[in-house]
C-alpha positions as CSV (number, residue, x, y, z in Angstrom):
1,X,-41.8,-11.9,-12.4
2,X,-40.0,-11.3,-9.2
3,X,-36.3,-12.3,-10.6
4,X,-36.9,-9.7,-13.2
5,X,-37.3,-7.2,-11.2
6,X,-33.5,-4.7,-11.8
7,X,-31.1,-5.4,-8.9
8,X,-28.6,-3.1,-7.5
9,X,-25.4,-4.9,-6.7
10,X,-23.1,-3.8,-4.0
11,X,-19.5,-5.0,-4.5
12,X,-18.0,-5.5,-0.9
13,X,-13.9,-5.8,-1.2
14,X,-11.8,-4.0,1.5
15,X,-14.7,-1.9,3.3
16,X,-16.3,-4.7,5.2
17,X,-19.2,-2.7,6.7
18,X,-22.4,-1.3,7.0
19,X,-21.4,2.5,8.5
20,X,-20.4,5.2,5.9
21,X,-21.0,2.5,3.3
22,X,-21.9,5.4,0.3
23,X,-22.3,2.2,-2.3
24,X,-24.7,0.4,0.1
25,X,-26.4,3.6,0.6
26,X,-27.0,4.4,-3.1
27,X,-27.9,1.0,-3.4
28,X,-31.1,0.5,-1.0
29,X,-32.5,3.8,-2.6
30,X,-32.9,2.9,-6.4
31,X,-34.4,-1.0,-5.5
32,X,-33.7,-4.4,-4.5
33,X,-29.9,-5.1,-3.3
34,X,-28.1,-7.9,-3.8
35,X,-24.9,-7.2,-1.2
36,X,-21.5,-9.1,-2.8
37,X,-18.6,-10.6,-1.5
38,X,-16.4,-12.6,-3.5
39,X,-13.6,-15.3,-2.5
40,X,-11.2,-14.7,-5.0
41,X,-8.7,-17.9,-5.6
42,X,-6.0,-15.6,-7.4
43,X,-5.9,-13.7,-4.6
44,X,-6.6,-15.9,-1.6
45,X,-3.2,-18.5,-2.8
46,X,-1.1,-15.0,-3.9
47,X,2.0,-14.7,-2.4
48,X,0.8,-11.8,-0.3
49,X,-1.7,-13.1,1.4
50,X,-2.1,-15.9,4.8
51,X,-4.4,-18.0,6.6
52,X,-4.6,-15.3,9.4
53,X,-6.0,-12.5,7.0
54,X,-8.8,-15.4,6.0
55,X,-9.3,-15.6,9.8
56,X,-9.8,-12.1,10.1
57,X,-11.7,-11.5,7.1
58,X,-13.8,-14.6,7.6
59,X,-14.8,-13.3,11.4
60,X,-15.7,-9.8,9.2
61,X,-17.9,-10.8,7.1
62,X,-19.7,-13.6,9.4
63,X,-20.5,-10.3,11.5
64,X,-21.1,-8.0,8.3
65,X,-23.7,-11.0,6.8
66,X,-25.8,-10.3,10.5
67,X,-25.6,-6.5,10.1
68,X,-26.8,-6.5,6.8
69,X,-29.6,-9.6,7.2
70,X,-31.0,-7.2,10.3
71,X,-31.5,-4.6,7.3
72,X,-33.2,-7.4,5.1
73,X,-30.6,-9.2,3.1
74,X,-27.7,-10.8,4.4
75,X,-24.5,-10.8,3.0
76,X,-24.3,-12.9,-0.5
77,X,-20.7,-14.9,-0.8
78,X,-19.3,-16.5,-4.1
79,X,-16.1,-18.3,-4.4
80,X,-14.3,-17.8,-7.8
81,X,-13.1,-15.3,-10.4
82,X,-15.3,-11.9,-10.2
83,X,-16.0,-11.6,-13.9
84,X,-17.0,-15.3,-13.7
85,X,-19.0,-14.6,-10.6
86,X,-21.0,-11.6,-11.8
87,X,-21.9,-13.0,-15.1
88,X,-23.1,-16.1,-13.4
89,X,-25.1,-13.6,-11.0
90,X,-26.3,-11.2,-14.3
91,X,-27.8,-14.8,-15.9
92,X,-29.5,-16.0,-12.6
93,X,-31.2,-11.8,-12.1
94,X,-31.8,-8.7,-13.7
95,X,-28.6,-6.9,-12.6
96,X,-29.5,-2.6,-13.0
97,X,-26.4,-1.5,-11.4
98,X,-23.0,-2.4,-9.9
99,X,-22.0,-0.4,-7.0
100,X,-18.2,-0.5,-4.8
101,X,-16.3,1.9,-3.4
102,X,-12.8,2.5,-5.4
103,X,-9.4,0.4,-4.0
104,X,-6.1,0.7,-4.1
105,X,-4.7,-2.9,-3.6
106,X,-2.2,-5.2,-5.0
107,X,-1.5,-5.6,-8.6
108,X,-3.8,-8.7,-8.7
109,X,-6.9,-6.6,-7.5
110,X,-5.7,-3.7,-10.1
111,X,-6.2,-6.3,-13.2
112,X,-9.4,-7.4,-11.6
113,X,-10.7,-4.3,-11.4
114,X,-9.8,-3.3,-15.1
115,X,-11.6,-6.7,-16.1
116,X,-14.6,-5.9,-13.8
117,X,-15.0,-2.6,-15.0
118,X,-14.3,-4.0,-19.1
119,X,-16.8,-6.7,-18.8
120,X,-19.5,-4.3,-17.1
121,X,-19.2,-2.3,-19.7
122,X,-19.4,-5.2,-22.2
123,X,-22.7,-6.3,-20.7
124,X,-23.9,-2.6,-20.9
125,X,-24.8,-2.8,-16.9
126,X,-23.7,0.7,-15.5
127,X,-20.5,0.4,-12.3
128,X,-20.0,3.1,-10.2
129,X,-16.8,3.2,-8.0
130,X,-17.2,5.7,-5.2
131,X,-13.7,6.7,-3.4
132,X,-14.1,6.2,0.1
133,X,-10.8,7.9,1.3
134,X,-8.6,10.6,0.5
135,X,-6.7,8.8,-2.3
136,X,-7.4,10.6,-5.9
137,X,-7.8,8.2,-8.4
138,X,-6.2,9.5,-11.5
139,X,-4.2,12.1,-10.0
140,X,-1.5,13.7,-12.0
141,X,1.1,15.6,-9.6
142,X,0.1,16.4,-5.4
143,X,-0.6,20.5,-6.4
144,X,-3.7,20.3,-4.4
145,X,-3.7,17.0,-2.8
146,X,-3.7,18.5,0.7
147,X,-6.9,20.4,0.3
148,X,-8.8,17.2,-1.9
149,X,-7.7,15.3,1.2
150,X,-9.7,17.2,4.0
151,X,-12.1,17.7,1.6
152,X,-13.5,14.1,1.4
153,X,-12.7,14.5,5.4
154,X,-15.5,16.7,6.0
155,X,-17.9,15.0,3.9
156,X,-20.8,13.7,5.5
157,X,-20.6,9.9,6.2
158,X,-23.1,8.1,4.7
159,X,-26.1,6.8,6.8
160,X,-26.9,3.2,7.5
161,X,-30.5,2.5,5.2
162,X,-33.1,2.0,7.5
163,X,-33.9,-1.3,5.6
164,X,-33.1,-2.9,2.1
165,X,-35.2,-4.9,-0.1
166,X,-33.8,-8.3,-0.8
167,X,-33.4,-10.7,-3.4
168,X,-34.4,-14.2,-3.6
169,X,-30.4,-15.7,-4.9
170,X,-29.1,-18.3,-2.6
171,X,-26.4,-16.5,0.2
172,X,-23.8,-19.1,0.2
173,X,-21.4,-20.4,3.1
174,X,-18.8,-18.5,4.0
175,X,-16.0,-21.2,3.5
176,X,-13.9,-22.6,5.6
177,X,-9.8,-22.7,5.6
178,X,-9.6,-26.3,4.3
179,X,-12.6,-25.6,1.9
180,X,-10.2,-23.0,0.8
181,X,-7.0,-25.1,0.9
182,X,-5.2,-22.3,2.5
183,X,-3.6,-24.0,5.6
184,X,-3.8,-24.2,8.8
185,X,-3.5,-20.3,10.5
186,X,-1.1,-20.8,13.8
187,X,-1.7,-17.4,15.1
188,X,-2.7,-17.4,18.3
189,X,-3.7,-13.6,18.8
190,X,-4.3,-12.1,16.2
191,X,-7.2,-9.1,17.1
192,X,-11.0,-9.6,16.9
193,X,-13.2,-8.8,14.2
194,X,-15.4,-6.9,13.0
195,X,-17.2,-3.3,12.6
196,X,-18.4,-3.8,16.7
197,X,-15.0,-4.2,17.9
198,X,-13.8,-1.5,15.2
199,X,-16.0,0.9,16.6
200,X,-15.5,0.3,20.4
201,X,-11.5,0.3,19.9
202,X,-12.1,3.6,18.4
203,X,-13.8,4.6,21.2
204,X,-11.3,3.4,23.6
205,X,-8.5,5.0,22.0
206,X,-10.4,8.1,22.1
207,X,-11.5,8.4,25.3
208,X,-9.2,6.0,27.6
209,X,-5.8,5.5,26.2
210,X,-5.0,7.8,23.8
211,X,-3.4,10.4,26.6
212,X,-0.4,8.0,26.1
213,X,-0.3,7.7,22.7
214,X,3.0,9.2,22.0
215,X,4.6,8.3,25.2
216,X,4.0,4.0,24.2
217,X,3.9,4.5,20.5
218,X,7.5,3.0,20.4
219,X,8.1,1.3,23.0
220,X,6.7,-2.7,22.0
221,X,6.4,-3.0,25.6
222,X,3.3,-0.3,26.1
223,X,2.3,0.2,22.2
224,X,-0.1,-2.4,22.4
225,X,-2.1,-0.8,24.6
226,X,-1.5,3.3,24.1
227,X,-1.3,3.1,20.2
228,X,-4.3,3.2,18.5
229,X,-5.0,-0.5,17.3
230,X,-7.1,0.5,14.4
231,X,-4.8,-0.4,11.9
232,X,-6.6,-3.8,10.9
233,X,-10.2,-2.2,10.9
234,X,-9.2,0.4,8.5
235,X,-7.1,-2.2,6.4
236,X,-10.1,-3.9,5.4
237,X,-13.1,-1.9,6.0
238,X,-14.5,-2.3,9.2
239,X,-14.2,1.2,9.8
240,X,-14.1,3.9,6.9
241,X,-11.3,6.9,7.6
242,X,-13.8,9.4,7.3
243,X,-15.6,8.4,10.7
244,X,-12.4,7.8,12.3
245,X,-10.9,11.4,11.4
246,X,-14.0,13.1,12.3
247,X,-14.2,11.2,15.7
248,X,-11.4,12.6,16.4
249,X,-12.2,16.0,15.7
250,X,-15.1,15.5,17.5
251,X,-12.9,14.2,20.5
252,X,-10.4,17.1,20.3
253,X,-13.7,19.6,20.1
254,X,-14.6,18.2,23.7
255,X,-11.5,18.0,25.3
256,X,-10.5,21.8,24.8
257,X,-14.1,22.4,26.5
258,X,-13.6,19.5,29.7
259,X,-11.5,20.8,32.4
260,X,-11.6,17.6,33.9
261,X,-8.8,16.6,31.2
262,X,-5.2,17.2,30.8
263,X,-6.5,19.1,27.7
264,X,-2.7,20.1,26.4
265,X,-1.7,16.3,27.1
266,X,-5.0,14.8,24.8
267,X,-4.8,17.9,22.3
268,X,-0.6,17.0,21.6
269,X,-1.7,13.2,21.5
270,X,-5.2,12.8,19.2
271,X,-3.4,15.9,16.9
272,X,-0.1,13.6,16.5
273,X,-2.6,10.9,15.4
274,X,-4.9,12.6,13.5
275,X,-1.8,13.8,11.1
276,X,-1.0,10.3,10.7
277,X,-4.4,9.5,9.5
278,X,-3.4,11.8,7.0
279,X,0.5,10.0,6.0
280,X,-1.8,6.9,5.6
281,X,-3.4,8.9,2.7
282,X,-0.5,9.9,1.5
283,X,1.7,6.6,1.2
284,X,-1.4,4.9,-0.7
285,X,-2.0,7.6,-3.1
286,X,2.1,6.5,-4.2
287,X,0.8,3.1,-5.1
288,X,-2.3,4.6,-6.2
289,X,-0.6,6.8,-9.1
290,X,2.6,3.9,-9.4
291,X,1.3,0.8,-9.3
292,X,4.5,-1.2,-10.3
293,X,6.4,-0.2,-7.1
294,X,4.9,-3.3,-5.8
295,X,7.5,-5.2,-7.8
296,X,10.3,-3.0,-9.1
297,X,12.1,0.3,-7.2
298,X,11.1,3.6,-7.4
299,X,14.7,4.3,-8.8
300,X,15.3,2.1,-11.5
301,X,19.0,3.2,-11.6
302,X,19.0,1.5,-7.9
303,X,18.2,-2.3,-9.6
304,X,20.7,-4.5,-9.3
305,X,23.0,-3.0,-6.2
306,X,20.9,-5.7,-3.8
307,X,19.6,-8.8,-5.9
308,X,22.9,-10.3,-6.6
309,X,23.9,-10.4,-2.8
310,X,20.7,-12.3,-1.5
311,X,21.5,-14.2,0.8
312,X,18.7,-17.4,1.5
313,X,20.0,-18.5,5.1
314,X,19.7,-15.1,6.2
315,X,16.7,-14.4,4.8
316,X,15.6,-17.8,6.6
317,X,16.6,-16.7,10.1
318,X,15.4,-12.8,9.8
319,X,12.1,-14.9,9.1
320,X,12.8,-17.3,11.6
321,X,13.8,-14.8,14.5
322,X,16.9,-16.2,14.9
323,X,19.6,-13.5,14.0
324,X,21.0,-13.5,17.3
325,X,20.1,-10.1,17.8
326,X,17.2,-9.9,20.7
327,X,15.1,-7.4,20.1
328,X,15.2,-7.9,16.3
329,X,14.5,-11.8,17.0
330,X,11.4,-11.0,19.8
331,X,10.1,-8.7,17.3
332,X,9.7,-11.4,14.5
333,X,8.8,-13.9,16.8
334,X,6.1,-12.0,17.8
335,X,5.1,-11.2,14.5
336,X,4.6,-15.0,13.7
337,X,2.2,-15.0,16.8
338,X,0.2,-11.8,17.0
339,X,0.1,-10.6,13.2
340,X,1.0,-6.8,15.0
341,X,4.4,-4.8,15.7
342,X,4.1,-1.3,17.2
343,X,5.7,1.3,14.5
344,X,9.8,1.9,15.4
345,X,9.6,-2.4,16.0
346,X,8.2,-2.6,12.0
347,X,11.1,0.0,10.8
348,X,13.6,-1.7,13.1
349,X,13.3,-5.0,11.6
350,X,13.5,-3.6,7.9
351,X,16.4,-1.7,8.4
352,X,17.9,-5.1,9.8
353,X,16.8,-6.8,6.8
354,X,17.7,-4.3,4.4
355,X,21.3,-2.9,5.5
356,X,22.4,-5.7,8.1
357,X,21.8,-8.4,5.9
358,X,22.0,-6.2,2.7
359,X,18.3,-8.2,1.4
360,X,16.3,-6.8,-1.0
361,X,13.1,-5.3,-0.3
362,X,11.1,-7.6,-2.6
363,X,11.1,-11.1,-0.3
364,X,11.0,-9.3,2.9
365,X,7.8,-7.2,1.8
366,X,6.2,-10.1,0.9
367,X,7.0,-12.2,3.9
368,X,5.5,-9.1,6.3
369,X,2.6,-8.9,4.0
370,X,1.6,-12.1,5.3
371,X,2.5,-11.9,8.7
372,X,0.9,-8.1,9.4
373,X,-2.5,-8.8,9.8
374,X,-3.7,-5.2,9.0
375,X,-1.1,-5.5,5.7
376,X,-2.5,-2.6,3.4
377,X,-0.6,-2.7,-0.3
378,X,-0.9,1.1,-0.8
379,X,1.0,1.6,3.0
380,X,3.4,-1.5,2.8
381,X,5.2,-1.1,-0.6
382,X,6.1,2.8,-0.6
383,X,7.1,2.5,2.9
384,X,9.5,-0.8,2.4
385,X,11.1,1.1,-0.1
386,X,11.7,4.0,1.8
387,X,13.5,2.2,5.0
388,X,14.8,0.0,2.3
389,X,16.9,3.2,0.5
390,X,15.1,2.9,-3.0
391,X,13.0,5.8,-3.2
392,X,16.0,7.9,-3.8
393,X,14.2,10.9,-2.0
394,X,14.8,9.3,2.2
395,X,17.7,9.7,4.0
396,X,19.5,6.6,4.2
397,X,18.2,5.4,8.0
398,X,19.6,2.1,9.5
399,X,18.9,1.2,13.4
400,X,20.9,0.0,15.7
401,X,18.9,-2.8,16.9
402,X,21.5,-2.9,20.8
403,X,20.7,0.6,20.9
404,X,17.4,-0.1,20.2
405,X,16.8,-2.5,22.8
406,X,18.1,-0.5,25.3
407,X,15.9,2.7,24.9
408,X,12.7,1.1,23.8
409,X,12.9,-2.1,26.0
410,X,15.4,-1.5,28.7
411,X,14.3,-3.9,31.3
412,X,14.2,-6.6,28.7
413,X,10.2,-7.5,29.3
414,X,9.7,-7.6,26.0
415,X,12.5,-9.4,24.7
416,X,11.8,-12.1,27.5
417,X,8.4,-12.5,26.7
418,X,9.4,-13.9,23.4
419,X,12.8,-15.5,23.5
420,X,12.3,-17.9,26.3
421,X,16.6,-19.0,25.8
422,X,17.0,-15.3,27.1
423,X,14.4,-15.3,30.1
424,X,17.4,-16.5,32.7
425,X,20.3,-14.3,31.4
426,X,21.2,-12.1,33.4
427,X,20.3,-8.1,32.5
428,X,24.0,-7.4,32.3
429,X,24.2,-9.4,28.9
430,X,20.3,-9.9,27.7
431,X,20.8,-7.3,25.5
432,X,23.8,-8.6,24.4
433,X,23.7,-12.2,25.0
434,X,26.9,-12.6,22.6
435,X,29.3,-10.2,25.7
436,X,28.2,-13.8,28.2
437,X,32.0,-15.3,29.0
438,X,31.5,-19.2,28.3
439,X,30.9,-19.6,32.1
440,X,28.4,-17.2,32.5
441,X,26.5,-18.8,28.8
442,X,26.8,-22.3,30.6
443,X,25.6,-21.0,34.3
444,X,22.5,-19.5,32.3
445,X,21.7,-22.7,30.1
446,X,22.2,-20.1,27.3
447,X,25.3,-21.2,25.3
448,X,25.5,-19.2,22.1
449,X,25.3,-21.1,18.9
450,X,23.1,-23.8,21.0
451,X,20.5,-22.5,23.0
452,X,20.8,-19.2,21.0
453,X,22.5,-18.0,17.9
454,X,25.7,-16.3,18.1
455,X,25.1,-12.4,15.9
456,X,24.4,-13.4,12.3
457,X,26.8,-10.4,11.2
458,X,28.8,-7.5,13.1
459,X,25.8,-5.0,13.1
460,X,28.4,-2.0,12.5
461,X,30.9,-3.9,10.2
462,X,27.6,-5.0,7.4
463,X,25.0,-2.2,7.9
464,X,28.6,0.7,7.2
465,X,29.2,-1.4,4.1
466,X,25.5,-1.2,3.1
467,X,25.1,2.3,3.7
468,X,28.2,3.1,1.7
469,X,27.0,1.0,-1.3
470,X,23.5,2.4,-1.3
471,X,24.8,6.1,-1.1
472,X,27.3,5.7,-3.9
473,X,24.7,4.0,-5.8
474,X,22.4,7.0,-5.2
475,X,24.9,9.7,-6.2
476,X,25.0,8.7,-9.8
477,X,23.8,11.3,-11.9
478,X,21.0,8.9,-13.7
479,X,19.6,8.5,-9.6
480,X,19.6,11.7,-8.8
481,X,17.0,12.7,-12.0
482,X,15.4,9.9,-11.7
483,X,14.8,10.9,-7.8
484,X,14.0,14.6,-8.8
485,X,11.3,12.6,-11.0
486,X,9.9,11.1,-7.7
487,X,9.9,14.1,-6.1
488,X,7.7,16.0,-8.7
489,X,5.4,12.7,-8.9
490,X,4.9,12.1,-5.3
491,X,6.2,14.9,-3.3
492,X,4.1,16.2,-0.9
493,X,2.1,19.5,-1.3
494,X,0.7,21.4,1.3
495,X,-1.3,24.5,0.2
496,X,-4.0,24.7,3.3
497,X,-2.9,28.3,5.1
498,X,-1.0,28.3,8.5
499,X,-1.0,24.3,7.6
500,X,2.6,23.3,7.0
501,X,3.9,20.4,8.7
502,X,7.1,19.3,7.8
503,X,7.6,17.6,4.6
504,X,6.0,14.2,4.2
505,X,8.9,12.5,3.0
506,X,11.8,14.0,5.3
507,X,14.2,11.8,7.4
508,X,12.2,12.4,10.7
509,X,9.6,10.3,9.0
510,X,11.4,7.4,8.5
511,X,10.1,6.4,11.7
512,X,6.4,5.6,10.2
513,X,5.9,2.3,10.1
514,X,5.2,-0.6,7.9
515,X,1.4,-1.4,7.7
516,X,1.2,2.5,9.6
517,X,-0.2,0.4,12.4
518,X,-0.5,3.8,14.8
């Protein structure tokens, strides 16, 4: 009987693709596949997650479901819990094997993949999780980290089966927002999706605008075009790491060889990049081998210096973009529209929250987690800790967001793309709308506390105090060993020979970014 027949199910979660897809792979040559993806409620209504990602992820997986029926079977889609869902698929088929690659997500997905891997085991049907980056599942310390790393690097990617042999279970829609009762997404330009725009932004970056990489990678005026943009295909699988790093090793390969090329411009460029491909790596193995830095600090001795001091109405108008600071407040706004910040614009508006309004990192992270679009947990967490002060092991970094304004967007573009109150201000005072005499503020229909809010605090006055506080705090001798403890748990090792960059985790790279958007 045909339904009897063993089925190997492949498990799609973050790694919405067909490319370097080792599960998929394995999959189509033991038998018939039944491809999975599962609309998780739990995880869909978390606090972490927004409309926009269901926009993105929806767009995925409508383009994933053609790839895959081209092959033979399209994409199979369930709404509910994934225990629930495979043991409803397990009664309706003879399930032979589960297949997925290994992820590092939230603590939601963590339980979920305990429970997967407990009731699999339960039902006696074999699950194998395959990593598909350089994160080391079970590691103890990073002695040999490095090397694993460029190891799984160099691995051959996995080929696309030339066809798979399908199964007869009813594909399902892929639902809708309101089916979902998620709410409305207001973006309004958030990036496309998919593995087709993946590839070709790849290719773009490689071979177009990558020369400029680390001339616009901070400046929110030119990042969006000279930084990479690959962010949200790697966030949830439209492109594996793997082909990305050995495209560009590929790409470097050529461009020592084309005269044609500023080959010492590309080389500094694509090798800046390609070493943040590996930080990427690096910040998700933390949450990989700590998963409870998601809710609590890396320093323990550190709880309780912020939460008392939370202030709600600042919270609201750092959300808001309405601090009254101009680049801080265009950076947020355009957060709320775009779902993307270029790097130093991510780490600027952290710092803001974090020592200007003295916030705790737990509220903030989780607002950003649903406005980046290409939010990854393992990146996000470890890296809003580190801006925020609480790793213990970072120098304490807090941004100027005038001084800002003035080096990364000195002619104001940005800032008047996305505070329209600022667009007739003059540039003597757009950076500092709150320096306007009352004459000027009225000229300019710009009055401050009207039009546009007046500073929410003295930048230098709050972000001194909050510096002071969080260094005292980290001088206690229960911080300091419980910061030598980080160190030996998450330090960076780098063993490979003539290989050593400078440490992962020193103050120059503060600068990384939330989301490590490139």
């Amino acid at each position: 009987m045909e339904n009897l027949r063993p089925i190997h199910l492949v498990w799609f979660k973050r790694d919405l693709r067909v490319h370097d897809h080792k599960p998929l792979w394995e999959a189509a040559q033991r038998g018939r596949v039944l491809p999975l993806y599962i609309v998780e409620p739990t995880i869909i209504h978390a606090p972490d997650f927004d409309p926009a990602h269901w926009t993105f992820i929806a767009a995925t997986l409508a383009e994933l479901r053609e790839n895959l029926a081209a092959l033979g079977q399209p994409l199979i889609v369930r709404v509910g819990g994934a225990v629930q869902v495979l043991k409803s698929l397990a009664r309706q088929t003879t399930l032979a094997h589960i297949w997925a690659h290994e992820e590092t997500g939230n603590q939601l997905t963590y339980q979920r993949d305990i429970a997967v891997r407990g009731w699999a085991k339960s039902a006696e049907i074999p699950f194998t999780e395959i990593p598909q980056n350089g994160v080391v599942r079970g590691l103890k310390d990073r002695t040999g980290w490095v090397n694993l790393w460029h190891g799984r690097m160099k691995q051959k990617q996995a080929e696309i089966p030339e066809a798979i042999e399908g199964v007869g279970v009813q594909i399902g829609r892929i639902p809708t927002h309101q089916q979902l009762k998620l709410g409305r997404d207001r973006r309004v330009e958030i990036p496309k999706a998919g593995e087709a725009i993946a590839l070709a932004t790849l290719d773009s970056f490689l071979h177009e605008r990558g020369d400029h990489y680390l001339q616009g990678l901070a400046s929110p005026v030119h990042a969006p075009d000279y930084s990479s943009r690959l962010s949200p295909y790697l966030a949830w699988g439209s492109l594996s790491e793997r082909r990305v790093v050995q495209a560009v090793r590929s790409r470097l390969y050529h461009v020592a060889r084309d005269e044609t090329l500023d080959r010492s411009q590309w080389k500094k460029n694509l090798k800046a990049f390609q070493s943040r491909i590996t930080w990427r790596d690096h910040f998700i193995q933390k949450l990989e081998s700590e998963p409870a830095v998601e809710f609590q600090n890396f320093i323990r001795a550190l709880d309780g210096v912020r939460e008392p001091h939370f202030d709600h109405a600042y919270f609201d108008r750092w959300c808001k973009g309405q601090t009254g600071y101009p680049l801080i407040d265009a950076a947020m706004r355009s957060l709320a529209s775009t779902g993307w910040l270029n790097f130093r614009m991510r780490a600027m508006v952290v710092s803001f929250a974090s020592y200007d309004l003295f916030l705790h990192w737990r509220e903030p992270a989780q607002f950003l987690a649903r406005a980046f679009i290409d939010y990854e947990p393992g990146i996000h967490y470890p890296q809003f800790q580190m801006q925020s002060g609480t790793t213990g092991i970072n120098q304490i970094r807090v941004y100027d967001p005038t001084k800002q304004a003035l080096e990364r967007d000195p002619a104001a573009l940005f800032i008047r793309q996305w505070i329209p109150e600022l667009r007739r201000v003059p540039d003597l005072f757009v950076h500092e709308p709150w320096r306007m005499p009352p004459s000027v503020q009225r000229e300019f229909a710009c009055v401050l506390g009207q039009h546009y809010p007046k500073p929410i605090v003295d930048h230098k006055t709050a972000s001194t105090a909050a510096h002071e506080r969080i260094h005292r705090a980290r001088l206690r001798p229960e911080a300091v060993a419980q910061a030598h403890a980080v160190i030996t748990k998450h330090g960076s090792r780098w063993e490979l020979p003539n290989k050593r960059p400078k440490h992962l985790d020193s103050p120059n790279q503060m600068t990384l970014s939330l989301g490590l958007d490139f």
